[in-house]
FIFI-282962 format. One line per field, with one value per residue (C-alpha): residue in one letter; x, y, z; residue number from 1. Coordinates in pm, 1 decimal. Last residue first. Layout:
N
res <- c(A|...)
x <- c(X|...)
y <- c(Y|...)
z <- c(Z|...)
n <- c(NUM|...)
***
This chain:
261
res <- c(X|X|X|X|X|X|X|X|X|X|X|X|X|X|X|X|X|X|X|X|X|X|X|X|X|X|X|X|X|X|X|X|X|X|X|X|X|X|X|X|X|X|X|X|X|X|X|X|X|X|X|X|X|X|X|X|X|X|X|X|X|X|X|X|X|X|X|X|X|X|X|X|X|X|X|X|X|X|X|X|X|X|X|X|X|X|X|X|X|X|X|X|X|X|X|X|X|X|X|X|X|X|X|X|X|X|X|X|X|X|X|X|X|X|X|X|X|X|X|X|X|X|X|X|X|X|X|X|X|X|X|X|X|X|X|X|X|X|X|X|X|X|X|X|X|X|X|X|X|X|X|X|X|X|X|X|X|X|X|X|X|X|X|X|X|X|X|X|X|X|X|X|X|X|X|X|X|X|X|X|X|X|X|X|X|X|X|X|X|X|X|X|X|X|X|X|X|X|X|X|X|X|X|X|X|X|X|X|X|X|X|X|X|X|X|X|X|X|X|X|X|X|X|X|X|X|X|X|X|X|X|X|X|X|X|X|X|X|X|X|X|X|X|X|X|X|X|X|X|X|X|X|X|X|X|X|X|X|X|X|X)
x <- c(-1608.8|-1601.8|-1244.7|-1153.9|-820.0|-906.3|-1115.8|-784.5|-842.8|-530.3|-473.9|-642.2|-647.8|-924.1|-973.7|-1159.9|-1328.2|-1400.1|-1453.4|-1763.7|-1922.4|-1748.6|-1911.6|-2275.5|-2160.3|-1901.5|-1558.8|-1325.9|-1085.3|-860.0|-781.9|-858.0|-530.1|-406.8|-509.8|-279.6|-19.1|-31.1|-37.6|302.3|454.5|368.2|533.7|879.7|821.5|801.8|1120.4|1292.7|1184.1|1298.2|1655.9|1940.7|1808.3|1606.5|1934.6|2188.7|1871.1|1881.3|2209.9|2014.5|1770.7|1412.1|1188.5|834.8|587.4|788.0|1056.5|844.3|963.0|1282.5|1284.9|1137.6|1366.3|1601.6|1394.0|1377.5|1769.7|1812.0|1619.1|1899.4|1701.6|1334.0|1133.4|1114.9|959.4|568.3|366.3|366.0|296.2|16.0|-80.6|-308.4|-98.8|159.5|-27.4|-249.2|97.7|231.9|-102.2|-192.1|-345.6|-386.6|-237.1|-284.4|-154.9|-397.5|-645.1|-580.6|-814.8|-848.6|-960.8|-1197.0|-1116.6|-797.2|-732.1|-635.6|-281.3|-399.6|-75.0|134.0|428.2|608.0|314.5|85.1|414.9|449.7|67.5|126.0|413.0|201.0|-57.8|235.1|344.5|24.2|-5.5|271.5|178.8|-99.4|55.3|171.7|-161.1|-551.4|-731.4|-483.7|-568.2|-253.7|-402.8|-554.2|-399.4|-696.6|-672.4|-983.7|-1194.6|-879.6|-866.6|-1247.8|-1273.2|-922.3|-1094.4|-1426.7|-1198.6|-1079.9|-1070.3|-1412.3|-1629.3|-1356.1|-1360.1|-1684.7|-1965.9|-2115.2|-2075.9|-2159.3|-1946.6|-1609.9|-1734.5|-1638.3|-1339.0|-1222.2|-1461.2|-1528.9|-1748.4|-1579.6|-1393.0|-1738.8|-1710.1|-1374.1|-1383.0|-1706.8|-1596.9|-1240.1|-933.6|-797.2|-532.0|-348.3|-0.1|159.1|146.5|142.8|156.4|69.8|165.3|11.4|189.5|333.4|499.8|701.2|666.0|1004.7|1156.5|912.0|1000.7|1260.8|1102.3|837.2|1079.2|1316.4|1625.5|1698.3|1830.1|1822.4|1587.0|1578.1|1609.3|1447.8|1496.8|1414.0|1169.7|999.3|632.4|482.7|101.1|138.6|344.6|423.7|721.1|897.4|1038.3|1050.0|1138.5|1099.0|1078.2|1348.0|1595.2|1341.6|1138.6|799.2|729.9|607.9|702.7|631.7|632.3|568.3|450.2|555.3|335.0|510.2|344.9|113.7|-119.9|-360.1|-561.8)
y <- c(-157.1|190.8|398.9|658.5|793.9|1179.7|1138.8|1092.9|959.8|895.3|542.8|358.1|-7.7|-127.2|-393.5|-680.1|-712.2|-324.6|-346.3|-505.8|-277.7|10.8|-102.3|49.5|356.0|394.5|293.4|599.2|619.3|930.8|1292.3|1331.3|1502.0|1301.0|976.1|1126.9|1193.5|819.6|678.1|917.1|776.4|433.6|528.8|563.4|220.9|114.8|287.5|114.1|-245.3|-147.8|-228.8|-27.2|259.0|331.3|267.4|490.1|797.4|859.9|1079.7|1285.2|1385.2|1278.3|1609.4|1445.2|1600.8|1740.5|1452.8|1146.2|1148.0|1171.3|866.1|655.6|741.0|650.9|309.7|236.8|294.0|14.7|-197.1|-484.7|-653.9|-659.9|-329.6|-112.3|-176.2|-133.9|74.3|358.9|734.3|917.9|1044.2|782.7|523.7|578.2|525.2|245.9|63.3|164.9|-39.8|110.1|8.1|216.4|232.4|457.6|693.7|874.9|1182.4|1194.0|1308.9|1390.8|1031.2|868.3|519.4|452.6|110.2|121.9|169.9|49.1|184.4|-17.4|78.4|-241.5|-483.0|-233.4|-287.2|-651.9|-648.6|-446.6|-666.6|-984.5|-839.9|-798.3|-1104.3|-1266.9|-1048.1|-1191.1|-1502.0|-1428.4|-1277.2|-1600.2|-1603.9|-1721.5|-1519.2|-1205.8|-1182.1|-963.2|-598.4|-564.0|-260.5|-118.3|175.3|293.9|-28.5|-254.7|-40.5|-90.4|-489.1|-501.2|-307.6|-561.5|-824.7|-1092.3|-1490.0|-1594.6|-1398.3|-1372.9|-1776.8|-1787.7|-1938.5|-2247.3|-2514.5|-2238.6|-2206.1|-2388.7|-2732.5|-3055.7|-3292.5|-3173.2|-3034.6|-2651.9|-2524.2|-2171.0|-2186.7|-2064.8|-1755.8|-1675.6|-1652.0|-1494.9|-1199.3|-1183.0|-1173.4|-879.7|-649.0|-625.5|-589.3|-229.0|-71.1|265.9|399.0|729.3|877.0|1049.9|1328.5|1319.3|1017.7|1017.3|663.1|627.8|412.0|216.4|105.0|-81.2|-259.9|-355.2|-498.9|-706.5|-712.6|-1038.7|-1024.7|-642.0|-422.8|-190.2|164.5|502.6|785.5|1118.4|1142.1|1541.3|1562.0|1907.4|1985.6|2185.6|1948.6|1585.5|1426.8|1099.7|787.0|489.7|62.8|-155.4|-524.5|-789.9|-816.9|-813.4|-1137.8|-1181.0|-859.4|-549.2|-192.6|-14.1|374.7|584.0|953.1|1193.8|1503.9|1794.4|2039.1|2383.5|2175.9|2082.5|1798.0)
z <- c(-1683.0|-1598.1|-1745.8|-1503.5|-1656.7|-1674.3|-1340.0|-1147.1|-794.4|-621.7|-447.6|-169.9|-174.3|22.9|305.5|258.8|619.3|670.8|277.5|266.8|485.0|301.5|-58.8|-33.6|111.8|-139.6|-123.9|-157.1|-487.4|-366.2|-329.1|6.5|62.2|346.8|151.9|-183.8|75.5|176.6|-173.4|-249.3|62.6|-96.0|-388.5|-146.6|-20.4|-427.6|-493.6|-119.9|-335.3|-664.8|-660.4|-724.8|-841.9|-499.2|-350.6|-545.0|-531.0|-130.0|-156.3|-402.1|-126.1|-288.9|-306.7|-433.1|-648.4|-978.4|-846.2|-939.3|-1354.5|-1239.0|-1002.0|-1309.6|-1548.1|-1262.4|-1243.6|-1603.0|-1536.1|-1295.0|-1485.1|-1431.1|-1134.4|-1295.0|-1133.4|-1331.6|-1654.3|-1586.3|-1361.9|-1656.5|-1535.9|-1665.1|-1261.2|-1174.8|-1334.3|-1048.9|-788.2|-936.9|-950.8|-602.5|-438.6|-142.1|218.5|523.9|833.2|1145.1|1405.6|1582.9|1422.3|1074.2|830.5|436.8|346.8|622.0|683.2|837.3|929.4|1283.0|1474.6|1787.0|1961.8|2234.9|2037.1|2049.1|2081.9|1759.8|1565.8|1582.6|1502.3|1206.5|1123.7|1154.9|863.9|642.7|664.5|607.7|319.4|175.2|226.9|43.9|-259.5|-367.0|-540.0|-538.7|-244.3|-263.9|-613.9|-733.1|-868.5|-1199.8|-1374.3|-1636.7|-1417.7|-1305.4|-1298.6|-1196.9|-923.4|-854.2|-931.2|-651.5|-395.0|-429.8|-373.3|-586.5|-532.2|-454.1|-712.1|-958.3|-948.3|-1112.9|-967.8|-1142.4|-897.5|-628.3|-320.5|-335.6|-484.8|-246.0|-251.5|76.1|326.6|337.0|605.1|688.9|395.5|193.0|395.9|378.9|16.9|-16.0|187.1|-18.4|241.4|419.6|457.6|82.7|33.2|-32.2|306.9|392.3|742.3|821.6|1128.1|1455.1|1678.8|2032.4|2094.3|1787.4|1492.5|1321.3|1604.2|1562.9|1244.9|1360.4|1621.9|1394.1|1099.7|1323.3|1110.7|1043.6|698.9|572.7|511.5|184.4|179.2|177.7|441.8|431.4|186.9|155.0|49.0|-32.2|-12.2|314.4|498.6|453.6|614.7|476.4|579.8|355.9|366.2|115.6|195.5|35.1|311.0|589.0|428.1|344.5|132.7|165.4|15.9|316.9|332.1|612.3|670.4|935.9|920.8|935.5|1127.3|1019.0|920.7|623.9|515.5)
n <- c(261|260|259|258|257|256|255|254|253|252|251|250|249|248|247|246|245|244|243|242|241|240|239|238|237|236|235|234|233|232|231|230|229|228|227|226|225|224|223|222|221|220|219|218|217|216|215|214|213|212|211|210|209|208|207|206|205|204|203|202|201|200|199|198|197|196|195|194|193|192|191|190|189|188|187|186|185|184|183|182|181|180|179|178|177|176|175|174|173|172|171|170|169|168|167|166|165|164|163|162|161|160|159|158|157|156|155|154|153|152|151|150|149|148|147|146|145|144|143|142|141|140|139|138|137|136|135|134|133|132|131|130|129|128|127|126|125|124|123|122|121|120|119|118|117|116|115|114|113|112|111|110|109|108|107|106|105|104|103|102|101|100|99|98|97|96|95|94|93|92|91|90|89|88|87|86|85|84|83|82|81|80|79|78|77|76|75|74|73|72|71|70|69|68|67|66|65|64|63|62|61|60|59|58|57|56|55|54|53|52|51|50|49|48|47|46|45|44|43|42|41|40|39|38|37|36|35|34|33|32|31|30|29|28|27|26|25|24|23|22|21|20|19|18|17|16|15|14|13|12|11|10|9|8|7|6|5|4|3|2|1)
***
């Protein structure tokens, strides 16, 4: 995608509370990506209102998210009529079926980095919460803010999905190390190894090495880009009906580390 205006992108490493979710501005323009403000929230700050303030009345955004936006199909459906004490589904089915989504077989497909089941983990709330600050934000802003779909465009302000992990594997880097409390310099290593493709102010760097919540926001940036691009893992026609209600992670397409299952 290509304009002669920034586009404002932003980053949001989620979580379920304000003091442990990334935060990230940026602006994307002609293939380069510029972070303007990365940090992490802070107790009681009121997530949507504060983002808000990043979103202009005159031009759509980008929002990354890294949490997933939907539930497995069969999941849901099978809760529909559950009763306790009974089988989920099949007596035989496997729990892959119920508890991952088609996005998560595909990542894990092309990176060998299986993402969270959102059907089976903590990672649910999570999910909940970010789900609630997208609505938060749709109230303040009184914007739809859909799912985008198609990769390259952007036509109103939207969300998408990402996953910093397949981000980073996608371009040789590893999604591992950085982010325990005292791998503060896995996560300048880290910073450095991100700079060929993102301009990070150096004023920015103290928190991203401090914790890894504000790195991951800034990742997400990266996700977002790679969607503005079209260089990403699209569903295929056969696997977008599904994924309206799943949701998909989107994140860089790099045929040199496609590995099929």
């Amino acid at each position: 995608m290509t304009t002669k205006n920034p586009i404002t992108l932003i980053g949001i490493d989620c979580a379920t509370q304000p003091q442990k979710t990334g935060l990230a501005l940026g602006q994307y323009k002609e293939g380069e990506l510029t972070v303007s403000q990365a940090y992490t929230g802070k107790k009681g700050m009121e997530l949507a209102k504060h983002v808000s303030k990043w979103i202009p009345d005159n031009a759509p955004v980008l929002i990354a998210l890294d949490a997933p936006l939907g539930w497995p199909v069969p999941l849901t459906t099978v809760l529909q009529h559950h009763q306790a004490g009974l089988a989920l589904g099949e007596r035989h089915s496997k729990g892959d079926e119920l508890f991952q989504r088609t996005t998560d077989r595909v990542i894990w497909q092309y990176t060998k980095k299986r993402p969270l089941d959102v059907g089976a983990d903590r990672i649910a709330r999570t999910a909940h919460s970010a789900l609630a600050f997208l609505d938060g934000l749709r109230e303040v802003t009184q914007l739809t803010i859909p799912l985008a779909w198609i990769p390259g465009t952007l036509s109103e302000t939207s969300a998408i999905e990402v996953y910093p992990a397949a981000t980073l594997i996608s371009r040789g880097h590893s999604a591992s190390g950085y982010k325990a409390k005292d791998a503060t310099q896995r996560r300048q290593e880290l910073i450095q190894a991100l700079s060929t493709e993102i301009l990070i102010p150096e004023e920015l760097h103290a928190a991203l090495v401090e914790v890894d919540h504000p790195l991951d926001a800034v990742i997400c940036l990266l996700a977002a880009a790679d969607f503005l691009d079209g260089e990403v893992i699209a569903p295929t026609e056969e696997q977008l009906e599904r994924a309206l209600y799943e949701g998909w992670i989107w994140a860089r397409r790099n045929p040199t580390i496609h590995t099929k299952s």
